[in-house]
N, C-alpha and C positions, 0 to 999 in steps of 0.2 A: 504494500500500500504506500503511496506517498502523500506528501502534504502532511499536515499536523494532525496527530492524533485527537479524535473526537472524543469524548466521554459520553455516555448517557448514561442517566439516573441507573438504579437496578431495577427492578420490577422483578414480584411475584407472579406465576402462572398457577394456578388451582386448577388441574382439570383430575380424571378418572383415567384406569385403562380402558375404560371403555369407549371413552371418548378418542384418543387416538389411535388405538391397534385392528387391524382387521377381523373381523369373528373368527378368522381361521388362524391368528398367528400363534404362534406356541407359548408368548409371553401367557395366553389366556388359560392357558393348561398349568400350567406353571404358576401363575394365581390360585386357582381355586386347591392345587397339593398345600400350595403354603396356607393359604385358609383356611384348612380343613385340620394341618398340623399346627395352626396357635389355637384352634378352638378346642382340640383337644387337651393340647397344654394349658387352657384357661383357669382349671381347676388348684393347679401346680402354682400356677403365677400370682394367682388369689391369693393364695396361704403364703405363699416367697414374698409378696408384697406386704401382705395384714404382718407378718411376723417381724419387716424391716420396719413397719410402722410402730407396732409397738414398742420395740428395742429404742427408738427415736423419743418414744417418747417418754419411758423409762430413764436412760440417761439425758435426754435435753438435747441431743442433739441434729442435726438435718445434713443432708446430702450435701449442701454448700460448706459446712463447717468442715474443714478439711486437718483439724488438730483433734478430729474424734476418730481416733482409731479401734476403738473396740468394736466396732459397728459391725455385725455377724456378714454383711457385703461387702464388703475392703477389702 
């Protein structure tokens, strides 16, 4: 490219895969396996999370305090 470099602002895009990928592409196959493997992890991640919350809030601490090291996730 020549000439001076242009800048422009950033911008967010929000769309779906649905919205860009053809009904046939593999990406959509590939969606609905991972779908199907967090929803059955859902249960798992429930109690991973309720358990990192109560520990939080047992000792006083949160995700941003980064001088809590006893945190059962670190």
């Amino acid at each position: 490219m020549r000439g001076d470099e242009e800048r422009h602002a950033g911008f967010i895009v929000m769309t779906t895969l649905e919205d860009v990928a053809p009904d046939d592409h593999p990406l959509r196959t590939i969606h609905a396996m991972v779908h199907a493997a967090l929803a059955q992890m859902n249960p798992e991640l429930d109690a991973l999370y309720a358990a990192a919350d109560a520990h939080e809030a047992e000792v006083g601490c949160g995700l941003t305090n980064l001088n809590c090291h006893d945190a059962p996730f670190l």
